[in-house]
C-alpha positions as CSV (number, residue, x, y, z in Angstrom):
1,X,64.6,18.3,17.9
2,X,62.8,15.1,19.3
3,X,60.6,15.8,22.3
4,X,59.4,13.0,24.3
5,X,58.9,10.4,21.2
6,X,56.4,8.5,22.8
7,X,54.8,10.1,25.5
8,X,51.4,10.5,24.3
9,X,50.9,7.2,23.0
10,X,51.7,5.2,25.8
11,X,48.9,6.5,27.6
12,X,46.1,6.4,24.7
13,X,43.6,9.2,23.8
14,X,41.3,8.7,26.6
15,X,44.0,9.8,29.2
16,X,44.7,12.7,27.4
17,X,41.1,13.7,26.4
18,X,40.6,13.4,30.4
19,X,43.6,15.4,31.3
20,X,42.7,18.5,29.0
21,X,43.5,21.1,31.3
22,X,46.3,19.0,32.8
23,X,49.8,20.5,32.8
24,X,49.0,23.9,31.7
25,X,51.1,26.9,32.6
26,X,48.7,28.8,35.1
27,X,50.7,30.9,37.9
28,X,50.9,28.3,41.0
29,X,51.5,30.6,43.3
30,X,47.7,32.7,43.8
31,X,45.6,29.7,44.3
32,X,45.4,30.4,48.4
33,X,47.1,28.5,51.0
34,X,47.8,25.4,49.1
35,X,50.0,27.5,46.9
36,X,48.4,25.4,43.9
37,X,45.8,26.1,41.0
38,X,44.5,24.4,38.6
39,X,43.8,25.2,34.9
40,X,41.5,28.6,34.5
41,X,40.6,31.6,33.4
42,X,42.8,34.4,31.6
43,X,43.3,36.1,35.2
44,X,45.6,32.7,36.0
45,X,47.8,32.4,33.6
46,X,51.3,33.2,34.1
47,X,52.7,36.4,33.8
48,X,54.9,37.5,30.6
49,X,57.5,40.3,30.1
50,X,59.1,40.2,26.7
51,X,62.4,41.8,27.8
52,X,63.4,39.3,29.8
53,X,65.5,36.8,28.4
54,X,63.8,33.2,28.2
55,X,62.5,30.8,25.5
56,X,59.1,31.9,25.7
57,X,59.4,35.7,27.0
58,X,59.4,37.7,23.8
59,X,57.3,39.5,21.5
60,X,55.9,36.8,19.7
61,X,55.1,34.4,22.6
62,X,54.5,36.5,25.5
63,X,50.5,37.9,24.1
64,X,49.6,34.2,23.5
65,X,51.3,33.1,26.9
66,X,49.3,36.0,29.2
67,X,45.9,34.8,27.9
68,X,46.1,31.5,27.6
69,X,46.1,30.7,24.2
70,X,49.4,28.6,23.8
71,X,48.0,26.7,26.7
72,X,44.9,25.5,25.1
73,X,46.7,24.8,21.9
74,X,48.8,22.5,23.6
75,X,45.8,20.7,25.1
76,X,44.6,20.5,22.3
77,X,47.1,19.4,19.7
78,X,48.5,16.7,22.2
79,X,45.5,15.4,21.8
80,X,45.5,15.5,18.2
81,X,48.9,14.1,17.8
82,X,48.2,10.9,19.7
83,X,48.6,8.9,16.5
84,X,51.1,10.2,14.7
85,X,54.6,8.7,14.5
86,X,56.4,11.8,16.7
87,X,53.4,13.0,18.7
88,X,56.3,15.4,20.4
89,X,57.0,16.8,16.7
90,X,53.2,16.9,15.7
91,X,52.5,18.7,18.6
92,X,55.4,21.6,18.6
93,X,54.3,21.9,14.8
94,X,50.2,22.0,15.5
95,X,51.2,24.3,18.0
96,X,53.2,27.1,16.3
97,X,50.6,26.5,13.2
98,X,47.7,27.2,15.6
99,X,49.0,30.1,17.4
100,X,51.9,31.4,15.6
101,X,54.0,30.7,18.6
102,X,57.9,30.4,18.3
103,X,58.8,26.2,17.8
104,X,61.6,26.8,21.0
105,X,58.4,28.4,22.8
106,X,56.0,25.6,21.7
107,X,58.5,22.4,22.7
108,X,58.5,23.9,26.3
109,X,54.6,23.4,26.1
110,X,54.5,20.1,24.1
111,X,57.2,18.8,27.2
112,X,55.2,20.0,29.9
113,X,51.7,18.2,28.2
114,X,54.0,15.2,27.6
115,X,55.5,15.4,31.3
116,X,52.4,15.4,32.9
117,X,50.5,12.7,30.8
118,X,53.5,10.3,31.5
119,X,53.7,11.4,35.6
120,X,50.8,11.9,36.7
121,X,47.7,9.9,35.4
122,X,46.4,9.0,38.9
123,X,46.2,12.8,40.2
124,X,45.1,14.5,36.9
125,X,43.3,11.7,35.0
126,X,40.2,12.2,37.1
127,X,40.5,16.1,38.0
128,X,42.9,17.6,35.9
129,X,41.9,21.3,37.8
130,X,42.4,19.7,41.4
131,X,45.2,20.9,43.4
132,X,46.4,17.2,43.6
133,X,47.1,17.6,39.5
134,X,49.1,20.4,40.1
135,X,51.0,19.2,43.1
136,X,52.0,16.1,41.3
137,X,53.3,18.3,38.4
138,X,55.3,20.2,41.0
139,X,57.0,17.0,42.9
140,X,57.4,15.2,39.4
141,X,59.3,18.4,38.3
142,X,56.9,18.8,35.1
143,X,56.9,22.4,36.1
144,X,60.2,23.3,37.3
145,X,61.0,21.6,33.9
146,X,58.7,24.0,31.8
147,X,60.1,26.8,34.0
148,X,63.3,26.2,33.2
149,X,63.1,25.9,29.3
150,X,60.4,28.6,28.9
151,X,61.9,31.3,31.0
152,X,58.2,31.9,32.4
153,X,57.4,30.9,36.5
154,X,54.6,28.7,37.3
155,X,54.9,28.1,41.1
């Protein structure tokens, strides 16, 4: 499974440093009246029922998915995959290594990273936590895409 080839390279290592907290899977929908969050604590991430049926909604994911933890991997190990060959592959593989996540859980994550690196430099380069981050992940359908292959809702 290739995700993305290229997505992290085009955009070099400073972009992605910057963007740490960009495209994560925090729960849209309690930031107030914008309807947006950014990136935060445990209390924002989405929630997780592991009888549901999605890609990421089991026992395995759902514990690292409720606080955080697959989230900050995938910060992280986009940024550390930057220079390999298939930073889409490197990443899904740093990922379940770091957290023990399933791969089809961890390629959702590595897409979304990838999705919003590639869409939305301008908005989340600067502020990845601003509401302008997350509304560009929105209309660039980085989340609706990460919705829809991890089973989990983010706005």
């Amino acid at each position: 499974m290739r995700i993305h080839g290229v997505w992290f390279v085009a955009f070099g290592a400073t972009l992605i440093v910057s963007m740490g907290a960009c495209g994560g899977d925090d729960d849209d929908s309690s930031a107030g009246s914008s309807g947006m969050q950014g990136s935060g604590g445990a209390e924002q991430n989405v929630p997780c029922d592991a009888s549901k049926d999605g890609t990421c909604t089991n026992e395995t994911d759902c514990p690292m998915v409720i606080t955080g933890k697959i989230r900050e991997s995938a910060q992280t190990c986009g940024v550390g995959c930057l220079q390999d060959t298939d930073p889409g592959m490197c990443s899904v593989s740093c990922i379940v290594q770091d957290t023990g996540a399933t791969p089809a859980c961890s390629a959702c994550y590595a897409a979304l990273i990838g999705c919003a690196a590639q869409n939305c430099l301008g908005q989340c380069g600067s502020d990845p936590k601003s509401n302008a981050c997350t509304q560009c992940q929105i209309e660039k359908g980085c989340r609706t895409q990460f919705d829809s292959c991890s089973g989990l809702t983010t706005n």
